[in-house]
PDB file of N, CA, C and O in Angstrom:
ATOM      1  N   UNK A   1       0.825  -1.184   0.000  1.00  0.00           N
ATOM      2  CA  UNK A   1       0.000   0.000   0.000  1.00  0.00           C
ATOM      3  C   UNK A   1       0.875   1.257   0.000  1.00  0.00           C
ATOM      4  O   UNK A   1       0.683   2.248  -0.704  1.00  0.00           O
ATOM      5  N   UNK A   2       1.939   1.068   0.953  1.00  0.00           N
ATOM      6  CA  UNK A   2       3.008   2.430   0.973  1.00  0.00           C
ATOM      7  C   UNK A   2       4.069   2.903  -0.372  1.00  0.00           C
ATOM      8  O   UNK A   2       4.728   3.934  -0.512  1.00  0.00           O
ATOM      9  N   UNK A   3       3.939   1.796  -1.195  1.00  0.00           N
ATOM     10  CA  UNK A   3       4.134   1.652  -2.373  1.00  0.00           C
ATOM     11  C   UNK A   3       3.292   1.931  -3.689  1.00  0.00           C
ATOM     12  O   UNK A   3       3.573   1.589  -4.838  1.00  0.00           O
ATOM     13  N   UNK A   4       1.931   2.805  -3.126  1.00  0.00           N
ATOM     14  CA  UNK A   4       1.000   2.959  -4.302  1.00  0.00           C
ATOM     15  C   UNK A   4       0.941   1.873  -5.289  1.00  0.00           C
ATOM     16  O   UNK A   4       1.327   2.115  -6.432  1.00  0.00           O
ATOM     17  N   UNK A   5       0.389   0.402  -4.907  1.00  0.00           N
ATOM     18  CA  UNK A   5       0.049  -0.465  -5.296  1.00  0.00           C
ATOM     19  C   UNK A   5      -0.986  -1.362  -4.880  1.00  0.00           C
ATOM     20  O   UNK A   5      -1.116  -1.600  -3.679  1.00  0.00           O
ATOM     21  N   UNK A   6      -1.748  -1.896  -5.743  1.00  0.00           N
ATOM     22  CA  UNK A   6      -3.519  -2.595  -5.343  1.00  0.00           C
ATOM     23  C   UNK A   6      -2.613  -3.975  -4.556  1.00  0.00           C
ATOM     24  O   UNK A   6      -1.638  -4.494  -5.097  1.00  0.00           O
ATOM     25  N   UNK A   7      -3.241  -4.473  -3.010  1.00  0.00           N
ATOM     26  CA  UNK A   7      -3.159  -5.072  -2.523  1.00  0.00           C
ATOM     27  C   UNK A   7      -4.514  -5.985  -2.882  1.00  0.00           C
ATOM     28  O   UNK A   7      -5.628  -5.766  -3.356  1.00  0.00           O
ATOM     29  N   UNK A   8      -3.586  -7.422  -2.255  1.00  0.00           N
ATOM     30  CA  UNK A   8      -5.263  -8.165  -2.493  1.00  0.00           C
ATOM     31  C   UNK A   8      -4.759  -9.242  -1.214  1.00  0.00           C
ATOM     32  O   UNK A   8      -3.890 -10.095  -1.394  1.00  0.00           O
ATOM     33  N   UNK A   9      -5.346  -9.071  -0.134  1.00  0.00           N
ATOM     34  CA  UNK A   9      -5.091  -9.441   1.008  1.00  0.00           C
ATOM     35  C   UNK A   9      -6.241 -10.701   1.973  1.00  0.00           C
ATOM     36  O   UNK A   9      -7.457 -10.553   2.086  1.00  0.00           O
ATOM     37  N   UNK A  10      -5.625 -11.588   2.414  1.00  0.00           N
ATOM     38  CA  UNK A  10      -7.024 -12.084   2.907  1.00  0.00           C
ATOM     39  C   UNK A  10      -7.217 -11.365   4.363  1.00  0.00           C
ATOM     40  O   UNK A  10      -6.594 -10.554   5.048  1.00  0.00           O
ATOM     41  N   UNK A  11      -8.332 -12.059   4.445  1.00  0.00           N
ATOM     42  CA  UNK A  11      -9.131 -12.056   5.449  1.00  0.00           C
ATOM     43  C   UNK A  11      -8.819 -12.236   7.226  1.00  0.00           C
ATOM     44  O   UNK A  11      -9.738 -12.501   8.001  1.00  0.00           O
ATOM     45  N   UNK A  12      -8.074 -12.136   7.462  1.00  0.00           N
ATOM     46  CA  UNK A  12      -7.332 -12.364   8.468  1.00  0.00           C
ATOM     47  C   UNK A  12      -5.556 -11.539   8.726  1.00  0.00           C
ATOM     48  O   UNK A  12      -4.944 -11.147   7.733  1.00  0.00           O
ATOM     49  N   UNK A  13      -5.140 -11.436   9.701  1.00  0.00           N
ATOM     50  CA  UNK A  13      -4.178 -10.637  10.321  1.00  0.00           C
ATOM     51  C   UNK A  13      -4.141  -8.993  10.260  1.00  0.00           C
ATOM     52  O   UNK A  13      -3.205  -8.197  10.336  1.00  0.00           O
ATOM     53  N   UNK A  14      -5.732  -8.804  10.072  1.00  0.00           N
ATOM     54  CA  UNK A  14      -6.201  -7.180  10.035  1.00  0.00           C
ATOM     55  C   UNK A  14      -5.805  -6.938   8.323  1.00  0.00           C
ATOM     56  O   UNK A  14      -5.049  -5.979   8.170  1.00  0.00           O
ATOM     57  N   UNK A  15      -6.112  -7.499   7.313  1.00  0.00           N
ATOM     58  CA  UNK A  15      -5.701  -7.216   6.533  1.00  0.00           C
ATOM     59  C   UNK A  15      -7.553  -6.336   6.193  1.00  0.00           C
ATOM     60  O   UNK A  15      -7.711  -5.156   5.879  1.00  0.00           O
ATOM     61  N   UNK A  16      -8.485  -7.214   6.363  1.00  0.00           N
ATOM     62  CA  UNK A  16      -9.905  -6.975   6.523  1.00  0.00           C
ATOM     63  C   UNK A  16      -9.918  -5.870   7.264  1.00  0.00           C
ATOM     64  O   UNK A  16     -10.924  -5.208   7.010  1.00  0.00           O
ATOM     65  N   UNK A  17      -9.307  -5.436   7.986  1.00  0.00           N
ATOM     66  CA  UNK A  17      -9.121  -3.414   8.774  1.00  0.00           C
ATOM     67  C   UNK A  17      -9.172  -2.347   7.734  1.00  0.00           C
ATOM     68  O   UNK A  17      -9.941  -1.397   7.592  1.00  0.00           O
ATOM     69  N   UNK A  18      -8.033  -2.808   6.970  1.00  0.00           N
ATOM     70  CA  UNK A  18      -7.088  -2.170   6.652  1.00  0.00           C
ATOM     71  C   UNK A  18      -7.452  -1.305   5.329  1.00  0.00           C
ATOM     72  O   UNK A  18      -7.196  -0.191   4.874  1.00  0.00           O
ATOM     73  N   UNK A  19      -8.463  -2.868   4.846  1.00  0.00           N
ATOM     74  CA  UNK A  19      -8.642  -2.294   3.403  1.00  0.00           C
ATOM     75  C   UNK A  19      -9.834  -2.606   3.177  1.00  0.00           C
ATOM     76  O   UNK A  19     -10.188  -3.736   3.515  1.00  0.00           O
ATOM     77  N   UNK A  20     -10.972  -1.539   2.428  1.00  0.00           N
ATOM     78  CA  UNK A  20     -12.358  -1.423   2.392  1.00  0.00           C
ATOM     79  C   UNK A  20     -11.922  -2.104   0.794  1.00  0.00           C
ATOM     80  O   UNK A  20     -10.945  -1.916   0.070  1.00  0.00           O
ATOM     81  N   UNK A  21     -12.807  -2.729   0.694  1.00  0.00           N
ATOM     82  CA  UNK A  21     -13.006  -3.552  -0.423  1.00  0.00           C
ATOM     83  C   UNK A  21     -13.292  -2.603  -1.724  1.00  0.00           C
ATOM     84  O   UNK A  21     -14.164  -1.746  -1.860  1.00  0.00           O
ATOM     85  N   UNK A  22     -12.463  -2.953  -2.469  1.00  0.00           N
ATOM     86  CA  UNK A  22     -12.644  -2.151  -3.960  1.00  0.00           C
ATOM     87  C   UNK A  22     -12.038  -0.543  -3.911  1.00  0.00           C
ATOM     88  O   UNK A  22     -12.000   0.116  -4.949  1.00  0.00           O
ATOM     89  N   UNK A  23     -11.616  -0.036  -2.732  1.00  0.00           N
ATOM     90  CA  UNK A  23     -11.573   1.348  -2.284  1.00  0.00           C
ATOM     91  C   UNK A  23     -10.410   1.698  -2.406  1.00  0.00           C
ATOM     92  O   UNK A  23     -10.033   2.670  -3.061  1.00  0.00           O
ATOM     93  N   UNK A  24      -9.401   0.588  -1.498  1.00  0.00           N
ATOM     94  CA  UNK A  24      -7.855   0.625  -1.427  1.00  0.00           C
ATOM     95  C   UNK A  24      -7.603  -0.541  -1.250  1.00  0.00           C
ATOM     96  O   UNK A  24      -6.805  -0.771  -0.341  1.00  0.00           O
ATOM     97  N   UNK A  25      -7.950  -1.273  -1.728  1.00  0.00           N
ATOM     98  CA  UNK A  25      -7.416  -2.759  -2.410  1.00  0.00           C
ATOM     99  C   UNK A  25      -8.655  -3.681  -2.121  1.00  0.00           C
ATOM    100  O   UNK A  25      -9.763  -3.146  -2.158  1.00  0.00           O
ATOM    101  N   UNK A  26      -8.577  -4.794  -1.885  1.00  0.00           N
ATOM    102  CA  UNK A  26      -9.464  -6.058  -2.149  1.00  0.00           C
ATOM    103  C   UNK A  26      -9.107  -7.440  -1.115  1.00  0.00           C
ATOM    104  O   UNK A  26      -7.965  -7.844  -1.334  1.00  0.00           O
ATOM    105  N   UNK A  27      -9.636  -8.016  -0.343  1.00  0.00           N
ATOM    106  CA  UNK A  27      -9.650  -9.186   0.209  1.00  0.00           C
ATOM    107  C   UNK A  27     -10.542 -10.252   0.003  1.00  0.00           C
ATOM    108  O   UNK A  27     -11.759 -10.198  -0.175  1.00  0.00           O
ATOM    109  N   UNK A  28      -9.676 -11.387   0.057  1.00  0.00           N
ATOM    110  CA  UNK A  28      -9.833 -12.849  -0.258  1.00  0.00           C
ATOM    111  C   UNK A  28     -10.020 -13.510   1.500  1.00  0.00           C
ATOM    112  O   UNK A  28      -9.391 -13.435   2.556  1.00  0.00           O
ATOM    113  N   UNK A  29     -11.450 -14.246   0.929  1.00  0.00           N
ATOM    114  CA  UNK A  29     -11.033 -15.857   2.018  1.00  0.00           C
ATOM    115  C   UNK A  29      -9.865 -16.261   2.074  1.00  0.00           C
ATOM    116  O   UNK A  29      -9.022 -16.149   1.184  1.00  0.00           O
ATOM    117  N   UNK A  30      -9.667 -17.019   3.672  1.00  0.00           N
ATOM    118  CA  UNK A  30      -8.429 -17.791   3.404  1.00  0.00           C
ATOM    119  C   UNK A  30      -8.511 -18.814   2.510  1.00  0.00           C
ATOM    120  O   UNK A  30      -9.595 -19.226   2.096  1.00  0.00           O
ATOM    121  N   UNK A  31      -7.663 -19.175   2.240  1.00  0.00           N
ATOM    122  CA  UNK A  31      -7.750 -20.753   1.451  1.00  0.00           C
ATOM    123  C   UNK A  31      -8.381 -20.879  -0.003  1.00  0.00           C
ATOM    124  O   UNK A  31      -8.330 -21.918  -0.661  1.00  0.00           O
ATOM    125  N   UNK A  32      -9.018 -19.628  -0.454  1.00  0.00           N
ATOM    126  CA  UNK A  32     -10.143 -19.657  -1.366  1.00  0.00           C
ATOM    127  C   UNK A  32      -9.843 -19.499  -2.423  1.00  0.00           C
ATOM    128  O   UNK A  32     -10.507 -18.754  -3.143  1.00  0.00           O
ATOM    129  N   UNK A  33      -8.478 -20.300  -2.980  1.00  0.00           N
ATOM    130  CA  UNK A  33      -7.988 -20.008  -4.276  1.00  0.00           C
ATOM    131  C   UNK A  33      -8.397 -19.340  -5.726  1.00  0.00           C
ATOM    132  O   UNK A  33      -7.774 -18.521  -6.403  1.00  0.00           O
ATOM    133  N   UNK A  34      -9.925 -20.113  -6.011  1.00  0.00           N
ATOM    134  CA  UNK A  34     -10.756 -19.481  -7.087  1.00  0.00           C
ATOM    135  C   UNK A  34     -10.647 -18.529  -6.836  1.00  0.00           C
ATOM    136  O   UNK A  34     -10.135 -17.871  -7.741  1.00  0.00           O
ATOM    137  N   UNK A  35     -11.076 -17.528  -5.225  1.00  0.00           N
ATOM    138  CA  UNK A  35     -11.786 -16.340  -5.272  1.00  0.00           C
ATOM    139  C   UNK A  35     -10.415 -15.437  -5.490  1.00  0.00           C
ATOM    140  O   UNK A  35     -10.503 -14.457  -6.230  1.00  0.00           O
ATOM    141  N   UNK A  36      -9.284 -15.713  -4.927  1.00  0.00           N
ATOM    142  CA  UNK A  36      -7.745 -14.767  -5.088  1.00  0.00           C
ATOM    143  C   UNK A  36      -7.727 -14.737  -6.436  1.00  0.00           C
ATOM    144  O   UNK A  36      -7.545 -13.604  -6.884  1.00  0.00           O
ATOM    145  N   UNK A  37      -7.924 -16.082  -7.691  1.00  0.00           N
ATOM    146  CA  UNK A  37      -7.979 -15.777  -8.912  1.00  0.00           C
ATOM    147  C   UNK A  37      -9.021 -15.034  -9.545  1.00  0.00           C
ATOM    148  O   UNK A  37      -8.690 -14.126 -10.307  1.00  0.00           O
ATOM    149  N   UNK A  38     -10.129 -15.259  -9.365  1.00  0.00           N
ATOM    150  CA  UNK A  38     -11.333 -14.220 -10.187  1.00  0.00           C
ATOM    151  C   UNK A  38     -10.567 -12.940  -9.356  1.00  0.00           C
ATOM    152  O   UNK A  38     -10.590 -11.973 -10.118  1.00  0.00           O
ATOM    153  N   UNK A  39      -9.899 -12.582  -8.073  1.00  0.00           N
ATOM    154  CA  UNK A  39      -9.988 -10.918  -7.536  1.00  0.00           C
ATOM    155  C   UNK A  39      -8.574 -10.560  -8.381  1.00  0.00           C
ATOM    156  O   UNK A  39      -8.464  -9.395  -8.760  1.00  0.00           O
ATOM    157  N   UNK A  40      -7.603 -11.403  -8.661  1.00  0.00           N
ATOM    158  CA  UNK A  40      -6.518 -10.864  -9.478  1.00  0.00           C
ATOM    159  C   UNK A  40      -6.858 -10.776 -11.053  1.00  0.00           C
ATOM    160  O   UNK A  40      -6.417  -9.839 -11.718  1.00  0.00           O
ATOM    161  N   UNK A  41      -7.544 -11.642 -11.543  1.00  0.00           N
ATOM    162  CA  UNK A  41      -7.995 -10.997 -12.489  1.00  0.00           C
ATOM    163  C   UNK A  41      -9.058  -9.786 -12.796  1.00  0.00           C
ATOM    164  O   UNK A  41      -9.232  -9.053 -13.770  1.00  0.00           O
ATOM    165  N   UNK A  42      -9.614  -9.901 -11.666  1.00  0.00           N
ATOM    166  CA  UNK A  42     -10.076  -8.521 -11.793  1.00  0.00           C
ATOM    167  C   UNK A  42      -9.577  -7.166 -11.834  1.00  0.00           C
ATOM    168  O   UNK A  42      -9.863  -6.175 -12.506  1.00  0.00           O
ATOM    169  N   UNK A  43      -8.806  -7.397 -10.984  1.00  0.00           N
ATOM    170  CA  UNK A  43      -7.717  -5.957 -10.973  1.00  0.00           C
ATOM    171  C   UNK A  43      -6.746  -5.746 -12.004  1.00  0.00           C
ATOM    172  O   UNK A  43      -6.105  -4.725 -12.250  1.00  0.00           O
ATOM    173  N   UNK A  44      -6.732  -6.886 -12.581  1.00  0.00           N
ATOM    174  CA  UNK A  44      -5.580  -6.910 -14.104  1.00  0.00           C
ATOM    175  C   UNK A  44      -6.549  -6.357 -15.481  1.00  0.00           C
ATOM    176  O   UNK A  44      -6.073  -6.178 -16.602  1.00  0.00           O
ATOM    177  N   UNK A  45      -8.025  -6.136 -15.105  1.00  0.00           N
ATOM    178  CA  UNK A  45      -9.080  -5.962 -16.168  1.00  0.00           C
ATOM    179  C   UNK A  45      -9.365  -4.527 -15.576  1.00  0.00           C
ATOM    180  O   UNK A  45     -10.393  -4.048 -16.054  1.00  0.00           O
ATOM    181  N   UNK A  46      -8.751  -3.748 -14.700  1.00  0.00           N
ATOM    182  CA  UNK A  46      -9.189  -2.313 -14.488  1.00  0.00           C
ATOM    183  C   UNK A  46      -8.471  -1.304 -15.282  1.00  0.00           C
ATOM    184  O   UNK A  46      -7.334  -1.485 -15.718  1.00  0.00           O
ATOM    185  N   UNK A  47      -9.275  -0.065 -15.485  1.00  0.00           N
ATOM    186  CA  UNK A  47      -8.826   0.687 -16.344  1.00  0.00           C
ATOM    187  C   UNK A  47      -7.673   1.386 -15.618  1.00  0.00           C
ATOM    188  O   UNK A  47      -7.474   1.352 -14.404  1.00  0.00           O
ATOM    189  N   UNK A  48      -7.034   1.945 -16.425  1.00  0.00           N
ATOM    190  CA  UNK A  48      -5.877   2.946 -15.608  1.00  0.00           C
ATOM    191  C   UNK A  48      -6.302   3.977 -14.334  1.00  0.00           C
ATOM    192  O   UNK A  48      -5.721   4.112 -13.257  1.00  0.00           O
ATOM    193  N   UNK A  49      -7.563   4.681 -14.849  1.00  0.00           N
ATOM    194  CA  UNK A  49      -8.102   5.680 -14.271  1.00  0.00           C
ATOM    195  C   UNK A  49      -7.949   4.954 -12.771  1.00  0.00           C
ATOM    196  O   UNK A  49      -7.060   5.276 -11.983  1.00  0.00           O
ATOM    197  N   UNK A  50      -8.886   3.993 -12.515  1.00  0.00           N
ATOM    198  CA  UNK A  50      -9.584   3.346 -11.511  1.00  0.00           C
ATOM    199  C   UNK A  50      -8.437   2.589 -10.352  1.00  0.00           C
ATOM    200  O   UNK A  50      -8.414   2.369  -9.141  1.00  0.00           O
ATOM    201  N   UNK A  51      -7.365   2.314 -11.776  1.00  0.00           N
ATOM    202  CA  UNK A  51      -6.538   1.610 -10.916  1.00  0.00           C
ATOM    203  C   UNK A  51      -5.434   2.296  -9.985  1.00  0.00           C
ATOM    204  O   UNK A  51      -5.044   1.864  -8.900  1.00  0.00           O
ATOM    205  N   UNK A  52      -4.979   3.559 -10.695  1.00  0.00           N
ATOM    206  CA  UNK A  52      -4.745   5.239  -9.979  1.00  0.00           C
ATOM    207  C   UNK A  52      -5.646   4.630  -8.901  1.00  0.00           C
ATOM    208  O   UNK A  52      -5.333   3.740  -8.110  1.00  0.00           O
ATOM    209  N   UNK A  53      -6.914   5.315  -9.015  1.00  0.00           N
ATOM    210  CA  UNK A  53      -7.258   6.009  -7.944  1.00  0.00           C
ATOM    211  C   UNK A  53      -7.306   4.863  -6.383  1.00  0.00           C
ATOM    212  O   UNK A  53      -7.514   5.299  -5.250  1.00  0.00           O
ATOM    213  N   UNK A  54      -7.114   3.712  -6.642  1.00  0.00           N
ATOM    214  CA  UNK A  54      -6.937   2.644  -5.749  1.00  0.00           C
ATOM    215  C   UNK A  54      -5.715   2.583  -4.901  1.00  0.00           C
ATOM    216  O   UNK A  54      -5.646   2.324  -3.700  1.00  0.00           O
ATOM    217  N   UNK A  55      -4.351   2.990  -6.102  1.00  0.00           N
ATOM    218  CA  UNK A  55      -3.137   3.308  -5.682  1.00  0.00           C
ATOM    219  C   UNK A  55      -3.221   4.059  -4.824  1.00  0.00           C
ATOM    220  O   UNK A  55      -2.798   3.649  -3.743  1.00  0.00           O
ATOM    221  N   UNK A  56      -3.737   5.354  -4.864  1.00  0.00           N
ATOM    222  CA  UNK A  56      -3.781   6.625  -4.073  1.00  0.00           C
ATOM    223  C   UNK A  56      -4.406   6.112  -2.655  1.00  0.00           C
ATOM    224  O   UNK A  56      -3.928   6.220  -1.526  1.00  0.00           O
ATOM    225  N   UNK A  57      -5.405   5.627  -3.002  1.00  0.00           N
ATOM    226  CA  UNK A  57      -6.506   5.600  -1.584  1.00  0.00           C
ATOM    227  C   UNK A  57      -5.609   4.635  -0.578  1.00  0.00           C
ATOM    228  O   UNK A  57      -5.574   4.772   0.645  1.00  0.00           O
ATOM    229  N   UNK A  58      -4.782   3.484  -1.451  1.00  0.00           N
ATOM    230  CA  UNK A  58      -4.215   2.413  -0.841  1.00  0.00           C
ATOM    231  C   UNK A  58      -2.765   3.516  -0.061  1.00  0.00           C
ATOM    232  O   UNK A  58      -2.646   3.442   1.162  1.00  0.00           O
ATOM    233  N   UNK A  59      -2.007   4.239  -0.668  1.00  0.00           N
ATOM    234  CA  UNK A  59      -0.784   4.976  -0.491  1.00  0.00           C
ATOM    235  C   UNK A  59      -1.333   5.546   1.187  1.00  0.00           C
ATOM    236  O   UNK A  59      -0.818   5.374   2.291  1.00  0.00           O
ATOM    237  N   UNK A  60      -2.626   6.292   0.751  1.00  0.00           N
ATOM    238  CA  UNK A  60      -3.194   7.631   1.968  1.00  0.00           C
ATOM    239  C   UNK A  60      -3.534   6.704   3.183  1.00  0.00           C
ATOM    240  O   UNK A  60      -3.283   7.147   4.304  1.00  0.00           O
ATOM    241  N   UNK A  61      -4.009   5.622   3.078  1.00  0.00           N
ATOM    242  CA  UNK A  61      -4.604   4.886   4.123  1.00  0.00           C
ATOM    243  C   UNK A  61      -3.026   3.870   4.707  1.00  0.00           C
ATOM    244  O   UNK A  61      -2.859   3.145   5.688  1.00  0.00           O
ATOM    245  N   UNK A  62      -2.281   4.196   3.783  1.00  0.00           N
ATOM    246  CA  UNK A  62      -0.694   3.445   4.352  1.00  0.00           C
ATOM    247  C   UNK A  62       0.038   5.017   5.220  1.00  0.00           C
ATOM    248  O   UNK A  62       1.169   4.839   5.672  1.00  0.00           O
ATOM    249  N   UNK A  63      -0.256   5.697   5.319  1.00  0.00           N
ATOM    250  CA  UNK A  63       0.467   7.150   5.507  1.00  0.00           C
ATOM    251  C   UNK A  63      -0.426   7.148   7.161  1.00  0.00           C
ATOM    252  O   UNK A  63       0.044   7.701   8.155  1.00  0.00           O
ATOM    253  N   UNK A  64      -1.645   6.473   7.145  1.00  0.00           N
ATOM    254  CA  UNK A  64      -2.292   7.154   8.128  1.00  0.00           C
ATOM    255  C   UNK A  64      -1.716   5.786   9.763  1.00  0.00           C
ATOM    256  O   UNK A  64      -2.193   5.651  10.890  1.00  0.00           O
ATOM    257  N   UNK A  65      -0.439   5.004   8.980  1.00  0.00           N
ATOM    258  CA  UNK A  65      -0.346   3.910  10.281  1.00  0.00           C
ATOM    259  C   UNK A  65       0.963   4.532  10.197  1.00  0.00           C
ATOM    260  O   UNK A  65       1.766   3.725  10.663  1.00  0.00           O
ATOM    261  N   UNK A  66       1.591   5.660   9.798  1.00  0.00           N
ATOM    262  CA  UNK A  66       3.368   5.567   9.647  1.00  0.00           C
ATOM    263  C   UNK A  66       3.612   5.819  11.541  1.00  0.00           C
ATOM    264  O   UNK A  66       2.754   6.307  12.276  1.00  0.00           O
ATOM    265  N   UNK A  67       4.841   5.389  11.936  1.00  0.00           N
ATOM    266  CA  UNK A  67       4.779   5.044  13.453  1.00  0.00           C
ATOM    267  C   UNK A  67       4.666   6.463  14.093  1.00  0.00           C
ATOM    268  O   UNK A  67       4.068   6.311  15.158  1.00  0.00           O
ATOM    269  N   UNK A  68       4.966   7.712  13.914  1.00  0.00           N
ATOM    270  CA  UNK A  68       4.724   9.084  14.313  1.00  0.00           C
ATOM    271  C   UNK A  68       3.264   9.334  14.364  1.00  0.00           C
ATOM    272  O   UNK A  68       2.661  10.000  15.205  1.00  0.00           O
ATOM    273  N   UNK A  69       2.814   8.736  13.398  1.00  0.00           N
ATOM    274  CA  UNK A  69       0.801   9.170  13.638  1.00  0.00           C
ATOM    275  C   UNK A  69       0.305   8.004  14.955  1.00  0.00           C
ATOM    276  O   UNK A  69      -0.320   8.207  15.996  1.00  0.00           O
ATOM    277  N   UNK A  70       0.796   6.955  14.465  1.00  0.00           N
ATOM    278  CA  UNK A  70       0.120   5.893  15.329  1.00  0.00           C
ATOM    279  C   UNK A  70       0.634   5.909  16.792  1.00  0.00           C
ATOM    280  O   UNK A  70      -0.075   5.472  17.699  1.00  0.00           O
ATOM    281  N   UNK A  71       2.267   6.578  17.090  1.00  0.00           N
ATOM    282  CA  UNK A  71       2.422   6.664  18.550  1.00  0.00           C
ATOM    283  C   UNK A  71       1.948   8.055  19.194  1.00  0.00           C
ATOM    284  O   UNK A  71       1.590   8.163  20.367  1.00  0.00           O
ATOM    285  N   UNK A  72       1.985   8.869  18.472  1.00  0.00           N
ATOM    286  CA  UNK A  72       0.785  10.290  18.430  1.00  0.00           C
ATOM    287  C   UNK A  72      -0.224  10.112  19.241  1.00  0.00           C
ATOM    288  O   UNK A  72      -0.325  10.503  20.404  1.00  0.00           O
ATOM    289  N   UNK A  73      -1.161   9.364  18.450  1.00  0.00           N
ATOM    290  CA  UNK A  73      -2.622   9.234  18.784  1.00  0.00           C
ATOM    291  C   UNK A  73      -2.378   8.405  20.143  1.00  0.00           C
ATOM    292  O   UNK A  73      -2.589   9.016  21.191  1.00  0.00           O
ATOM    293  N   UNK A  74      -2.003   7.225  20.206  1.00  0.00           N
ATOM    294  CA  UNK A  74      -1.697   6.219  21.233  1.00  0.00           C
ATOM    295  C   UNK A  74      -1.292   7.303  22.671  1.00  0.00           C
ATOM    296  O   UNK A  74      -1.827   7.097  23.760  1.00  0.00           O
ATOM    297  N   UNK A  75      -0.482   8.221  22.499  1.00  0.00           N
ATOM    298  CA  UNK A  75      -0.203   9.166  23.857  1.00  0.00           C
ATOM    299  C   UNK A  75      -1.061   9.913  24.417  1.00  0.00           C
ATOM    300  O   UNK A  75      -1.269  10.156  25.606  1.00  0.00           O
ATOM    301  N   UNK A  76      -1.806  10.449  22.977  1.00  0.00           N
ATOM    302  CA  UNK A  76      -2.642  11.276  23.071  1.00  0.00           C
ATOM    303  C   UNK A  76      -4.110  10.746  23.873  1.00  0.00           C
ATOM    304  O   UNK A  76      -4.630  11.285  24.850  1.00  0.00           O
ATOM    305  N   UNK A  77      -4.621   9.436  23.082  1.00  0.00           N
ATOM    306  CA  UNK A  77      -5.382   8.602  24.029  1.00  0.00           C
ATOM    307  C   UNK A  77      -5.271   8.136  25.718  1.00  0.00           C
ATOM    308  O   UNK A  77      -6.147   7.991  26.570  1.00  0.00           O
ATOM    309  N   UNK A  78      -3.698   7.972  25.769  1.00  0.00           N
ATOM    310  CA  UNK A  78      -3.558   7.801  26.978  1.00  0.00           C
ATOM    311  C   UNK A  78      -3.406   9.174  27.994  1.00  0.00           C
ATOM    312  O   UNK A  78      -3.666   9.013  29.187  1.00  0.00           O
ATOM    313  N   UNK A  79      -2.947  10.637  27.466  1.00  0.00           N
ATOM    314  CA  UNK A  79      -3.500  11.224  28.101  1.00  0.00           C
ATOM    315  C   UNK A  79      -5.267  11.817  28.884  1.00  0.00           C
ATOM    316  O   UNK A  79      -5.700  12.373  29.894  1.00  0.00           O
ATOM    317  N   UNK A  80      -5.723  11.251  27.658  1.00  0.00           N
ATOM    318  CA  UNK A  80      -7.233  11.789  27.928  1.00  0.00           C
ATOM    319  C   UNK A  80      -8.005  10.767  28.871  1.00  0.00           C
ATOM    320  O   UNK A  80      -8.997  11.050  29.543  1.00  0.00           O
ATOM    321  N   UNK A  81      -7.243   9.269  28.792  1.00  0.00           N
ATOM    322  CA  UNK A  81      -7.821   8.422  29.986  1.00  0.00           C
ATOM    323  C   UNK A  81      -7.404   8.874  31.040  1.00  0.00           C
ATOM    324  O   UNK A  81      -8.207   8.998  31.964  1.00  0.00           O
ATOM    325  N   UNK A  82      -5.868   9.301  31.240  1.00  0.00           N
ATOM    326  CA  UNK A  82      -5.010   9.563  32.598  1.00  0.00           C
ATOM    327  C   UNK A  82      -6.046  10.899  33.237  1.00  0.00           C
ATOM    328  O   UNK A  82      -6.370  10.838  34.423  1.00  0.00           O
ATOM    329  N   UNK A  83      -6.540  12.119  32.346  1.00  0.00           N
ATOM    330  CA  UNK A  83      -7.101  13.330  32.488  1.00  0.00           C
ATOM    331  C   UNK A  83      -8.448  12.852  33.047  1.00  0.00           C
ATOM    332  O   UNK A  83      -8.625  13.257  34.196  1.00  0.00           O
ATOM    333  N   UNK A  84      -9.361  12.168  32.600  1.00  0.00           N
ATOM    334  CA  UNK A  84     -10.259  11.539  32.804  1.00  0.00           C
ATOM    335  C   UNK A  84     -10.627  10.639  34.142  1.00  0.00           C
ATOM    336  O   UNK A  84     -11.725  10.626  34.699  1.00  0.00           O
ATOM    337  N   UNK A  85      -9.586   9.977  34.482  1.00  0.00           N
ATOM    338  CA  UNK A  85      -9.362   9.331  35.918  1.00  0.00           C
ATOM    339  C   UNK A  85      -9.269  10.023  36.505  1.00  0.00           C
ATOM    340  O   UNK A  85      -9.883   9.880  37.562  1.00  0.00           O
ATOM    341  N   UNK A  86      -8.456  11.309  36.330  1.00  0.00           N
ATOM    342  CA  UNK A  86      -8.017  12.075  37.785  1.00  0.00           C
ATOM    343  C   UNK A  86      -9.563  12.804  38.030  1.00  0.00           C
ATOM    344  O   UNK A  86      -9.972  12.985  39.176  1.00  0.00           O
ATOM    345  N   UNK A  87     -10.430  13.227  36.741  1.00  0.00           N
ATOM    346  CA  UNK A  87     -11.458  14.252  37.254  1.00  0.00           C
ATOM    347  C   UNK A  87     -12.660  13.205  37.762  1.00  0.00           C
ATOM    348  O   UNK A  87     -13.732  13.779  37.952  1.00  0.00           O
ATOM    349  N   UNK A  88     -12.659  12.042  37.966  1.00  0.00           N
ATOM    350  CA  UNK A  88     -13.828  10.887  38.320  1.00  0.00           C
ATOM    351  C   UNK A  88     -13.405  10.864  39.687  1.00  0.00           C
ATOM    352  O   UNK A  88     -13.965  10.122  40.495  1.00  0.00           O
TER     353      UNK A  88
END
């Protein structure tokens, strides 16, 4: 994804979090070989336009876990519980 490229991910290890289906990439059942083949050929049958704009959404939604945002928020959360305890 941080690579502006269509992921096609299964269903399991938060890959199903990560990525809204058709939006910024695509997930497969585990095990579900047919379905990884009909979803890679699908994405090999998209137009340029579409397939851009997947890149992008996939790139922006990889930007929003880089470790400065995600330990950010994480402090930031834990201040507002710590703030929160003291006024209860």
């Amino acid at each position: 994804m941080a690579n502006r490229k269509i992921v096609i991910g299964k269903k399991v290890n938060g890959f199903d979090q990560l990525i809204n289906e058709g939006e910024n990439g695509f997930v497969v059942e585990v095990d579900d070989a047919p379905e990884l083949l009909d979803k890679i050929n699908y994405v090999l049958q998209l137009d340029s336009e579409t397939k851009n704009k997947i890149e992008q959404k996939a790139f922006e939604r990889s930007q929003k876990l880089l470790p400065d945002i995600v330990l950010n928020q994480v402090i930031q959360l834990y201040k507002k519980t710590i703030n929160e305890f003291k006024t209860s």
